[in-house]
KOLGUPA-307838 format. One record per residue (C-alpha): residue number from 1; residue in three letters; x, y negated, z negated. Coordinates in Angstrom, 3 decimals, padded with zeros to 6 digits. Example, Ala and Ser with C-alpha at 12.3 -4.5 7.8 and 13.67 -1.06 7.14 Angstrom:
! residues 2
nr_rest_east_north_up
1_ALA_012.300_004.500_-007.800
2_SER_013.670_001.060_-007.140
END
This chain:
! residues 521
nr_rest_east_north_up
1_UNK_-024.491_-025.924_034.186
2_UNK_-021.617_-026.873_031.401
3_UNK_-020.823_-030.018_030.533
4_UNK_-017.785_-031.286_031.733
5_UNK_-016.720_-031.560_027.883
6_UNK_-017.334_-028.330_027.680
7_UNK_-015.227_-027.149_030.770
8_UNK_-012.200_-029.385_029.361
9_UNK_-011.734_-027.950_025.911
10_UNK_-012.133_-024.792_027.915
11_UNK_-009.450_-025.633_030.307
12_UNK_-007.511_-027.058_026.731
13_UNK_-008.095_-023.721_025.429
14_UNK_-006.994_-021.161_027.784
15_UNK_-003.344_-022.909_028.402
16_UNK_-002.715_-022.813_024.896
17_UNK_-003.442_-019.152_024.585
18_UNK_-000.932_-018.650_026.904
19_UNK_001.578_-020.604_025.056
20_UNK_000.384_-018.671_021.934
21_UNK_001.393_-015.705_023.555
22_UNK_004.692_-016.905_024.257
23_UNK_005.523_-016.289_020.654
24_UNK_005.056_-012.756_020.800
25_UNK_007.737_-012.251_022.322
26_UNK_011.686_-012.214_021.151
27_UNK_012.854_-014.324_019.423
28_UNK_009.708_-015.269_016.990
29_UNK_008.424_-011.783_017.564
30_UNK_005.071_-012.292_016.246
31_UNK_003.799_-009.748_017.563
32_UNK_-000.332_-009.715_016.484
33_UNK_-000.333_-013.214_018.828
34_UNK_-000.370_-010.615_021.672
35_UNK_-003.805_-009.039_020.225
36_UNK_-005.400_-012.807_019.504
37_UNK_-004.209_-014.767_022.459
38_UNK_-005.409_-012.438_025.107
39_UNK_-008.787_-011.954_022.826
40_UNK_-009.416_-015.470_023.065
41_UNK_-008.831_-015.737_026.685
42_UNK_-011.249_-012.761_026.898
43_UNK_-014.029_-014.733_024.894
44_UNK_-013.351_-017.479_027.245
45_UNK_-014.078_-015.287_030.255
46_UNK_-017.267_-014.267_028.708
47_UNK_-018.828_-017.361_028.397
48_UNK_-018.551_-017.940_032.285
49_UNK_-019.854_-014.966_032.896
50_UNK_-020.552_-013.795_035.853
51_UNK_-018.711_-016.844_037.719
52_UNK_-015.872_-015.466_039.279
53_UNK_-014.566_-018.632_040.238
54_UNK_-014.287_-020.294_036.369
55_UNK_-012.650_-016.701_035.021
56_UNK_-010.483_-017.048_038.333
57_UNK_-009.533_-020.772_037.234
58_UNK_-009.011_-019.937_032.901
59_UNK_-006.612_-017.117_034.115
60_UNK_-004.752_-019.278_036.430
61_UNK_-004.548_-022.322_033.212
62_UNK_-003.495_-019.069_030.420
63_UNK_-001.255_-018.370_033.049
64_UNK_000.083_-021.893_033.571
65_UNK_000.589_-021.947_030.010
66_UNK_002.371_-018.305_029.093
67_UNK_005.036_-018.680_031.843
68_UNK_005.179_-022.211_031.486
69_UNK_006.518_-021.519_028.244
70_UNK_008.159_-018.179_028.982
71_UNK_010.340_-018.541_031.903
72_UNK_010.771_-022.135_031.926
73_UNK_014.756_-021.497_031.748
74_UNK_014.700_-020.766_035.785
75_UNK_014.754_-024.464_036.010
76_UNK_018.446_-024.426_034.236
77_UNK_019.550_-021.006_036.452
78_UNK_019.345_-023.163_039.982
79_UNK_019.909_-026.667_038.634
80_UNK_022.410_-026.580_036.636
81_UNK_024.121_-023.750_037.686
82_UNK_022.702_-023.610_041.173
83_UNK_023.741_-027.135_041.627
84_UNK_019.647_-027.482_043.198
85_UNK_018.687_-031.360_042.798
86_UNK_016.421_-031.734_039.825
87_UNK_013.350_-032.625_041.504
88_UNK_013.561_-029.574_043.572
89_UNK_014.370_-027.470_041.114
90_UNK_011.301_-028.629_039.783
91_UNK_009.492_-027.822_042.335
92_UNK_010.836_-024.592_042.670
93_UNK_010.106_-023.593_038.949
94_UNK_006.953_-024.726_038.914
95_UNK_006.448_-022.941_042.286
96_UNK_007.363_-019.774_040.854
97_UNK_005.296_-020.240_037.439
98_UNK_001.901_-020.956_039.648
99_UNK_002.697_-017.759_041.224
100_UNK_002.871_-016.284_038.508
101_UNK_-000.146_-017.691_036.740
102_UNK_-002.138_-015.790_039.890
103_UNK_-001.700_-012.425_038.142
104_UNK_-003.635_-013.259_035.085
105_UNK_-006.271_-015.329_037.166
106_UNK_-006.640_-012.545_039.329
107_UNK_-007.716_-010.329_036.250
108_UNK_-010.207_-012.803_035.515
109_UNK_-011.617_-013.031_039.254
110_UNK_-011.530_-009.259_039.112
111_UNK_-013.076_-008.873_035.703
112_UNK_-016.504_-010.944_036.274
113_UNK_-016.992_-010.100_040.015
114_UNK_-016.985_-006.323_039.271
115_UNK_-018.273_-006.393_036.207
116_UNK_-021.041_-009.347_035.494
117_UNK_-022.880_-007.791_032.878
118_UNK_-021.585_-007.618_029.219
119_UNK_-020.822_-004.310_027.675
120_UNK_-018.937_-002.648_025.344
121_UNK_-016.859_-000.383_028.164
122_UNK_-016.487_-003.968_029.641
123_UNK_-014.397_-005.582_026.890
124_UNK_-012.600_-001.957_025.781
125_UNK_-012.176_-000.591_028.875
126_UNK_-012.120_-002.627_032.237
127_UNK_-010.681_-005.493_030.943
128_UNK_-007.393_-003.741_029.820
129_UNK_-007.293_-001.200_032.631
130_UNK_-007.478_-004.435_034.767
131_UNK_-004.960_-005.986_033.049
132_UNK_-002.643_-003.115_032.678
133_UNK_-002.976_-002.672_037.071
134_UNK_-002.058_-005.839_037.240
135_UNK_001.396_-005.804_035.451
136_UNK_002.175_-003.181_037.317
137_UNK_001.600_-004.698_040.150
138_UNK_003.879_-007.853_039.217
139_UNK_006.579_-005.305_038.734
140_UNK_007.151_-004.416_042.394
141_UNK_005.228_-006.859_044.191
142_UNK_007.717_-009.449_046.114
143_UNK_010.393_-007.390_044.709
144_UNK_008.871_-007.404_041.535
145_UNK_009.068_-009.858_037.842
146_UNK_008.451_-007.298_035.272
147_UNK_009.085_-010.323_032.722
148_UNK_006.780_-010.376_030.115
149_UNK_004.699_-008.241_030.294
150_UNK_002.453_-007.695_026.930
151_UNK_004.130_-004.000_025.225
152_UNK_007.509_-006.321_025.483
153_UNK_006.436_-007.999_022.450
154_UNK_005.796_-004.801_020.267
155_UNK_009.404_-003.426_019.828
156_UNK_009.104_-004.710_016.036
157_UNK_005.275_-002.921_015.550
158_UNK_003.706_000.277_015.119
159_UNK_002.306_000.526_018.845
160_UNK_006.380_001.079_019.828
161_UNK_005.446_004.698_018.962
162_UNK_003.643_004.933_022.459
163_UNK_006.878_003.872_024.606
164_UNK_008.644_007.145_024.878
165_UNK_005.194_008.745_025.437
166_UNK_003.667_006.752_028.126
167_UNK_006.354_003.626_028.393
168_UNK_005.972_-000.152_027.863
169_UNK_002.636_-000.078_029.983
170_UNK_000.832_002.039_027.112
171_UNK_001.641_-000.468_025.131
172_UNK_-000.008_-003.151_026.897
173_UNK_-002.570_-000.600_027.978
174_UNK_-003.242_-000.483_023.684
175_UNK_-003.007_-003.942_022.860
176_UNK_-005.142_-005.445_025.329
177_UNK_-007.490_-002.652_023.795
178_UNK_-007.137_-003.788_020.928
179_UNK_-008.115_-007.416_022.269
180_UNK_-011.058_-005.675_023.385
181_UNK_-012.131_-004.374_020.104
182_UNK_-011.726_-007.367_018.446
183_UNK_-014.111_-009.248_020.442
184_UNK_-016.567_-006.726_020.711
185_UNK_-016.811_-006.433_016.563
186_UNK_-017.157_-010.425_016.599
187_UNK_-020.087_-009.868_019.184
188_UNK_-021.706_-007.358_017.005
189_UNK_-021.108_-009.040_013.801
190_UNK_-022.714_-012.038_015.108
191_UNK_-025.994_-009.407_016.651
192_UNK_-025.601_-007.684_013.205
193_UNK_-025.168_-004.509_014.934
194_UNK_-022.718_-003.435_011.851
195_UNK_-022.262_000.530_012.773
196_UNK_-020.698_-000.475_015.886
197_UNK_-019.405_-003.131_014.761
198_UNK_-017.404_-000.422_012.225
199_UNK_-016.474_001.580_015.363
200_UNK_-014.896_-000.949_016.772
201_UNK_-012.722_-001.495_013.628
202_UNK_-012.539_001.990_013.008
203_UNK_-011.138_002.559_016.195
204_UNK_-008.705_-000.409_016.396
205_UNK_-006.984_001.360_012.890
206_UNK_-006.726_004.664_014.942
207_UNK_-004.803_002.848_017.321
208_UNK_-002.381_001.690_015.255
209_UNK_-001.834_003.755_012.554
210_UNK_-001.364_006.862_015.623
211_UNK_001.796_004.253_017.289
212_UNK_003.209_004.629_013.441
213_UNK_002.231_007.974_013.472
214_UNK_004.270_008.667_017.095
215_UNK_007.634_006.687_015.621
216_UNK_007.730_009.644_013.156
217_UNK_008.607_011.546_015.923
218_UNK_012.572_012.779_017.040
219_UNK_012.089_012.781_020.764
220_UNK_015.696_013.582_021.250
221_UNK_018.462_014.546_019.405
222_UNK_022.240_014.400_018.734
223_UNK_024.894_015.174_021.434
224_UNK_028.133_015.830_020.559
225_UNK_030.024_013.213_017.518
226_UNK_029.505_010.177_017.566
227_UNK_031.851_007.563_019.678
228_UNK_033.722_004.288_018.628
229_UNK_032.999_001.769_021.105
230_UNK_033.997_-001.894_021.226
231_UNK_031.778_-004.722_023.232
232_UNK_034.446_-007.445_024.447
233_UNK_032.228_-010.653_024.669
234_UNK_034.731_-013.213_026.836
235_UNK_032.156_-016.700_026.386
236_UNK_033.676_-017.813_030.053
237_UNK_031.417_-021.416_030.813
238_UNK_029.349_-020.677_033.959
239_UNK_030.634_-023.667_035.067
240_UNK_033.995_-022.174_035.216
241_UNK_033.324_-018.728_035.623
242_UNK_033.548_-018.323_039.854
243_UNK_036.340_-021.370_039.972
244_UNK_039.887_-020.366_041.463
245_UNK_041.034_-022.851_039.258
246_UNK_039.856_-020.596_036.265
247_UNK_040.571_-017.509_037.540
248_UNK_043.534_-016.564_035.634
249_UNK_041.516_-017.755_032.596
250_UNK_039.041_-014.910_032.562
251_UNK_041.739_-012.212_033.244
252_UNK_043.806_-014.220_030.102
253_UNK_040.995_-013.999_027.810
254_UNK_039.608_-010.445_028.320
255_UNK_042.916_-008.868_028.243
256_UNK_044.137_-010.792_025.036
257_UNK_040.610_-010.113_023.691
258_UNK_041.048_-006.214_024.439
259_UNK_044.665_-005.462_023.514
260_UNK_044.183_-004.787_020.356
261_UNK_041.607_-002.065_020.940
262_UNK_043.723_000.069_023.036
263_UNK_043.770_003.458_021.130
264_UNK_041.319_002.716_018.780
265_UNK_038.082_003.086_020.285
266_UNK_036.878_005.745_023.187
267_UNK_034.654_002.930_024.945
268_UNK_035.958_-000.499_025.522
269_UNK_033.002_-002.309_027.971
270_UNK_033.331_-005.904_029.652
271_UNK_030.178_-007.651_030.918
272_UNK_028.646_-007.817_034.234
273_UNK_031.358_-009.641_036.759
274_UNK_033.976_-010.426_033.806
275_UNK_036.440_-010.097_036.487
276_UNK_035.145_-012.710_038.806
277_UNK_037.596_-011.303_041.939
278_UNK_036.628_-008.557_044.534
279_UNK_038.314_-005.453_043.783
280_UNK_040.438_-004.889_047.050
281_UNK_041.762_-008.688_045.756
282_UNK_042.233_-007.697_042.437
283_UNK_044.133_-003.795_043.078
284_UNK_047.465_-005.167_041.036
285_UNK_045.927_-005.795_037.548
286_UNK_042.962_-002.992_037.713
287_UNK_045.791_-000.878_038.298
288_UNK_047.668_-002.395_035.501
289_UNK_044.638_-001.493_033.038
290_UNK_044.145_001.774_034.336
291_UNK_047.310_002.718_033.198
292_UNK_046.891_001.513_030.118
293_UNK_043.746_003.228_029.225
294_UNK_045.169_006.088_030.507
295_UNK_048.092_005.451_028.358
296_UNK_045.801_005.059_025.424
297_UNK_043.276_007.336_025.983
298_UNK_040.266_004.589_025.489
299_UNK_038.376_004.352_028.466
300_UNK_037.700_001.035_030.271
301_UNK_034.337_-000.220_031.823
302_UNK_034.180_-003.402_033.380
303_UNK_031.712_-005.607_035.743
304_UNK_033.598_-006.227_039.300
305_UNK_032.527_-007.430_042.582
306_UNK_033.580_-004.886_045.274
307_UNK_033.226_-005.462_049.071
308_UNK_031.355_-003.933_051.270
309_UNK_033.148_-001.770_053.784
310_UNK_032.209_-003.549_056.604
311_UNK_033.715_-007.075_054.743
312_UNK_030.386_-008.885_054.943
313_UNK_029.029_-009.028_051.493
314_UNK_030.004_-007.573_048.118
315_UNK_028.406_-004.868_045.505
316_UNK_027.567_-005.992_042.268
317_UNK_029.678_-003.274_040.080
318_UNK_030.813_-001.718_037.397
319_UNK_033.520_000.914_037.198
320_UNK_035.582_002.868_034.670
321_UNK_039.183_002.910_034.317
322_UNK_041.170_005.616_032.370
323_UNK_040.902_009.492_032.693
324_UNK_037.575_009.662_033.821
325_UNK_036.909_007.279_037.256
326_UNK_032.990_006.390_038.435
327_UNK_031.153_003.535_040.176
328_UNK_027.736_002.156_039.496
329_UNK_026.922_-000.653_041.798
330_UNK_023.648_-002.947_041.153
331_UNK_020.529_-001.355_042.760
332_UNK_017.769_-004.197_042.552
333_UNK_019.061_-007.655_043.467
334_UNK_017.897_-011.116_042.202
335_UNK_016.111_-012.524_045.328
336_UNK_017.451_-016.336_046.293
337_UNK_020.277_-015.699_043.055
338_UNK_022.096_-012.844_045.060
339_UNK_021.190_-012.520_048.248
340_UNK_018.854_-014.207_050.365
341_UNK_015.110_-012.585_051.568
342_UNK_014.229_-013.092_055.522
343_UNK_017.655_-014.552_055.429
344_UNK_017.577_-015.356_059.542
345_UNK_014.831_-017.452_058.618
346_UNK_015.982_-018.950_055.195
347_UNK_019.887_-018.985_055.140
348_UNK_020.455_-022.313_056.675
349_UNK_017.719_-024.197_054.211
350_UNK_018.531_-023.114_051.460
351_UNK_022.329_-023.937_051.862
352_UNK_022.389_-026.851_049.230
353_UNK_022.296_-023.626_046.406
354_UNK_025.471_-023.234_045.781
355_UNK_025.138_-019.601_043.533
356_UNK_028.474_-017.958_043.653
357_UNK_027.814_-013.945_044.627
358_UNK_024.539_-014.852_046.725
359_UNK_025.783_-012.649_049.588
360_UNK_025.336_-009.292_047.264
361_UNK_024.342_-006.360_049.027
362_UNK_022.249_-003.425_047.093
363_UNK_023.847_000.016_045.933
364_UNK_022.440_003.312_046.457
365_UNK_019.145_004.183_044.487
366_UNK_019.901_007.260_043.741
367_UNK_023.277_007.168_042.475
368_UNK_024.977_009.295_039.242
369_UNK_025.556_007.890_035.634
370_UNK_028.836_006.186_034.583
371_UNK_031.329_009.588_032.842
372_UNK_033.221_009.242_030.282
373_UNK_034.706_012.594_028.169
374_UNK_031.550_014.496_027.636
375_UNK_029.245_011.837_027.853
376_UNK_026.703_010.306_030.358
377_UNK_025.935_007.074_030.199
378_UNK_023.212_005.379_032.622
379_UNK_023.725_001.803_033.334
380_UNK_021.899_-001.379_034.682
381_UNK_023.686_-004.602_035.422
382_UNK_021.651_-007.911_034.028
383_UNK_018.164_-007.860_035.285
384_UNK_017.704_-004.433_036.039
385_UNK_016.892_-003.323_032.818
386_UNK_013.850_-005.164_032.957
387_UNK_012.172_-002.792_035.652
388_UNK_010.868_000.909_033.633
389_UNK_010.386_002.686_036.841
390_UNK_014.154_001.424_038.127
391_UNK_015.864_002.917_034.621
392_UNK_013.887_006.129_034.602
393_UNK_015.739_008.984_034.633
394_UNK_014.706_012.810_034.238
395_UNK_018.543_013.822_033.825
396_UNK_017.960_015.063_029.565
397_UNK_022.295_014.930_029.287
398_UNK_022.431_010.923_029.730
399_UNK_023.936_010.233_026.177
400_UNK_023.238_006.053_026.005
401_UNK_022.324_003.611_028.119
402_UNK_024.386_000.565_029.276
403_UNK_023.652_-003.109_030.381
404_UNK_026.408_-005.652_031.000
405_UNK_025.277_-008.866_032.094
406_UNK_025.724_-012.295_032.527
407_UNK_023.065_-014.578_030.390
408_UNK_025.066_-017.931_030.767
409_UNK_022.773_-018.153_033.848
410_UNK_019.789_-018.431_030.809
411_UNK_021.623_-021.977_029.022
412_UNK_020.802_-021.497_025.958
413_UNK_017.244_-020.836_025.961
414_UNK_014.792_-017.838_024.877
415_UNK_015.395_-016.015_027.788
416_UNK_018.385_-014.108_026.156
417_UNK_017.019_-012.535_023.394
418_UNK_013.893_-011.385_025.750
419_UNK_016.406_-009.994_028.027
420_UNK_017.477_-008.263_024.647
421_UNK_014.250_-007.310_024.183
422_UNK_013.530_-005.574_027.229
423_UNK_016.512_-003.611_026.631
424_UNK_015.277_-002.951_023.385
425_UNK_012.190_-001.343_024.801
426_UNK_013.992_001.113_027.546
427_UNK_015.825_002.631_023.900
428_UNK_012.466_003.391_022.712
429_UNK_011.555_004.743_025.800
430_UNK_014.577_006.898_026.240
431_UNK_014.953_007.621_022.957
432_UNK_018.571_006.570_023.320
433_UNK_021.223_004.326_021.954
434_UNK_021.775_001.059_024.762
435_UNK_024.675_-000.941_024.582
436_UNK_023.980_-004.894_025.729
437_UNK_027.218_-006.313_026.698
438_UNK_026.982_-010.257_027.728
439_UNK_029.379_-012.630_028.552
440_UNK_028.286_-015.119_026.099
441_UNK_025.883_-013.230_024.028
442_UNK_023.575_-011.350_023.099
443_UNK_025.837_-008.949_022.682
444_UNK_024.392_-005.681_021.087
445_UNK_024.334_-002.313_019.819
446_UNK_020.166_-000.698_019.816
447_UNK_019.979_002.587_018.408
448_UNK_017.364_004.992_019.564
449_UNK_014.307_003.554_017.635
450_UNK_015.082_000.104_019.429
451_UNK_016.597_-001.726_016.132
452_UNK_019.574_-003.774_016.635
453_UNK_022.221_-002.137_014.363
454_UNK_024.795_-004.704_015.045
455_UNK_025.032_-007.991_017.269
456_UNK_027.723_-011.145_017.195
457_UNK_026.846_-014.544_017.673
458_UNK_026.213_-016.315_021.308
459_UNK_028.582_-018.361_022.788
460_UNK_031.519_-017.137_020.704
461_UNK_035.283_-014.889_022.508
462_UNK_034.956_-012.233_020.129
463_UNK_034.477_-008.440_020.120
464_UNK_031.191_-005.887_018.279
465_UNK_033.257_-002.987_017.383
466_UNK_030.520_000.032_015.916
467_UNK_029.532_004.043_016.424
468_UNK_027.182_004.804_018.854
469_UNK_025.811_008.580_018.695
470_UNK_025.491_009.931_022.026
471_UNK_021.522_011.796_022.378
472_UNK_020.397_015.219_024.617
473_UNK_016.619_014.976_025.678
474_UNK_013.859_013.839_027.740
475_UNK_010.817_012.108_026.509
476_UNK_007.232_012.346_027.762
477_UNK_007.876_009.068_029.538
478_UNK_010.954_010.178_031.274
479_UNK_008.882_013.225_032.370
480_UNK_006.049_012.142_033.587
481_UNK_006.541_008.225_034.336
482_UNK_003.943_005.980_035.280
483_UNK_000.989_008.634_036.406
484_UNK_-000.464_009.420_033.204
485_UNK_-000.870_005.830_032.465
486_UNK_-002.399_004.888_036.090
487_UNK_-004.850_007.612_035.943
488_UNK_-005.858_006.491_032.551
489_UNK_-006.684_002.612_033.864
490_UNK_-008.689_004.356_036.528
491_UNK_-010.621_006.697_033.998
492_UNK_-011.294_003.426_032.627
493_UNK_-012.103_001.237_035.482
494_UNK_-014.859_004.399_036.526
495_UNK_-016.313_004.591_033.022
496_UNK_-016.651_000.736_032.759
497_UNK_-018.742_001.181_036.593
498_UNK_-020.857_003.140_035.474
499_UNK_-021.986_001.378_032.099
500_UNK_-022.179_-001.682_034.227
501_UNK_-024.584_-000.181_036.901
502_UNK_-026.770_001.336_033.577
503_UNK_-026.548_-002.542_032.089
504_UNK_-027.728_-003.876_035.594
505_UNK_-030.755_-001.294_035.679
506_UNK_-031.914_-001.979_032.320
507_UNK_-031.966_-005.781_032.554
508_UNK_-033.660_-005.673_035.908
509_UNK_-036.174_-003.232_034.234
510_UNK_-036.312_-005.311_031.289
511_UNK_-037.033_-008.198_033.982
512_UNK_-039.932_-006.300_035.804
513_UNK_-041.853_-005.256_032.542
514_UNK_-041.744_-009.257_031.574
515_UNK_-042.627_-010.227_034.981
516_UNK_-045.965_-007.893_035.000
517_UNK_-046.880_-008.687_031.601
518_UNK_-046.708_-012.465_032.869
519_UNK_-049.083_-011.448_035.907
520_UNK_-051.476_-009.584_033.261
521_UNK_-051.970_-012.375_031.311
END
């Protein structure tokens, strides 16, 4: 049995792997903590093997810790902009981050039930097929939080070479391989078991060097020349932003901000809802800039409410004004931010949230890219971008990807540049240029490789004028999706059985040649 010292500075341990981990991610973007922290929460499951129970309980404390310190900023979503009371909202954040913390316990519970006895296709194999399954799960389950999840972190590394082959989950799929490796040399250093010990690093290096190798690689390639676009960042307060008293402000500050562009660039883009007014309420002056991009000959896109035909709830849009005329309305809503789940049941409780657009209602999935001229572009409004099956597309003629959003909802905390980053990762993926267009930042260009080419600062009115290249193609990802990768964990899971089941038979042989050499003698 441990000693309850021992159990603490376990306990100690495992939470502040998961804040480790944290830092990973955008904006520190140090990206090897997402090869040590889930090693050492590995070697932590290991010594508590087989219990179940104590790998269910470390998970559940990493957990505690990585989206303590990773999504902490849905505390300052619903209180201050949600107008929840703070001890509520306390309650409700931490509600969500135990939740959370399940999905990493569960790996843990999952890892030393199945797989008690310590091997090699244990640590390499199981363990990040496990892991792996259970992002992927957390991506649709409850409607799905694809937030973190570990290949995120890499869009600065060599593994980014695997996201346009087999998308962010290869990533993961490698690193936690990695994690693998990495404790399985310190085992066999320590056993002196040096050839293996050599395979494992040798193998690690292979992994890496082939995600540098990969980035080498043109997936797709120039369409058409390239296009002058300008990102109009408004910096509208969320405190302000839905007011009827501060109506007239956004319209003010976007068209000022804009009128100079007129002309001058093929793209002008406004952020997600930067005209906070339905559009049957607001025909007069989208009329009025549809004439004048017309006029011009610079196309207009712009984040708009638009009600639902029956007058019950609204779309979450965005449409283009000008010569070319298409709607994209928001596919996968923020549950409790825009509409309400089991709402007969939940409505009336959950009245003191006062979270302007909360009676959204979800567009078509299936629905056709933004036009404009020649060129397709396929967009996402705020959170969407986070989902890789959502974004997919097979369609090779999509020339960019868009995202307008509205991050004042974050405050100012990390949660922008990680929405960044996620967009960051769907480039790579696509193998496309994204434009990120906030109301009060980040807003970016990302060329294909997933490098920022140009950004302004947060919380400033101003306007990223650059060239984005349009790109014809379809990656391997785009092809094939998530299949390759699925049947890959499950290769995995059935290799890592089997060693397991040869483990058990050789200790219990091991065990019966003792036990009759004790009755001999």
């Amino acid at each position: 049995m441990k000693k309850p010292c021992s159990v603490l500075l376990d306990s100690i341990a495992a939470v502040l792997f998961g804040i480790i981990l944290t830092f990973a991610f955008a904006p520190y973007e140090i990206f090897p903590l997402a090869i040590l922290a889930p090693a050492g929460l590995l070697a932590l499951w290991l010594k508590v093997t087989p219990s179940a129970g104590h790998a269910f309980r470390l998970g559940f404390l990493f957990g505690l810790g990585l989206f303590g310190g990773g999504v902490y900023w849905v505390f300052t979503s619903i209180h201050l902009f949600g107008g929840v009371p703070t001890p509520l909202a306390i309650v409700i954040t931490a509600g969500l981050i135990a939740i959370l913390a399940l999905i990493p316990a569960s790996v843990g519970y999952f890892l030393n039930r199945y797989f008690p006895n310590q091997t090699t296709a244990k640590l390499v194999l199981a363990f990040p097929a496990i892991w792996v399954l259970s992002e992927w799960v957390r991506s649709w389950i409850f409607t799905g939080f694809p937030w973190l999840l570990l290949g995120y972190s890499q869009t600065n590394s060599p593994l980014k070479g695997y996201a346009p082959i087999l998308g962010v989950y290869s990533i993961s799929l490698a690193l936690t391989v990695s994690s693998g490796l990495v404790v399985n040399a310190v085992f066999k250093y320590k056993q002196k078991a040096f050839k293996a010990l050599y395979l494992n690093l040798l193998s690690f290096t292979i992994i890496w060097i082939a995600g540098g190798l990969f980035c080498l690689i043109p997936w797709t390639v120039p369409q058409g020349e390239p296009l002058t676009v300008s990102l109009v960042q408004g910096n509208i307060p969320q405190s302000i932003k839905w007011s009827p008293e501060h109506l007239q402000l956004s319209l003010d500050r976007y068209t000022d901000l804009t009128q100079p562009l007129w002309g001058k660039s093929h793209i002008i883009i406004w952020p997600e809802a930067s005209v906070p007014l339905p559009l049957q309420n607001a025909e007069e002056f989208i009329n009025a800039l549809d004439d004048k991009a017309k006029e011009s000959g610079s196309a207009l896109i712009l984040g708009i409410p638009i009600r639902t035909p029956d007058g019950k709830s609204y779309y979450n849009s965005v449409v283009t004004l000008g010569a070319d005329k298409s709607v994209y309305s928001k596919r996968h809503l923020v549950p409790f931010g825009e509409y309400t789940p089991m709402e007969a049941l939940l409505s009336h409780a959950l009245q003191f949230m006062d979270i302007p657009m909360s009676e959204m209602r979800a567009g078509d999935i299936d629905q056709a890219p933004l036009v404009v001229g020649k060129t397709k572009i396929l967009a996402s409004i705020c959170y969407e971008i986070a989902f890789p099956q959502l974004t997919r597309s097979t369609d090779k003629s999509i020339g960019m990807l868009l995202v307008v959003t509205n991050d004042a909802w974050f405050g100012e905390s990390n949660a922008e540049p990680q929405h960044l980053q996620m967009a960051a990762m769907r480039a790579l993926e696509f193998g496309k240029p994204v434009l990120f267009v906030s109301n009060d930042g980040i807003t970016a260009i990302i060329n294909p490789k997933g490098q920022i080419e140009a950004s302004i600062p947060q919380r400033e009115a101003t306007v990223l004028n650059g060239k984005v290249q349009p790109m014809y193609g379809i990656t391997p990802w785009l092809f094939n999706g998530i299949d390759p990768v699925l049947f890959l964990t499950l290769i995995f899971i059935f290799i890592s059985v089997r060693a397991n089941k040869i483990a058990a038979s050789t200790t219990q042989t091991k065990q019966l040649v003792s036990t009759n050499k004790n009755l001999r003698s």
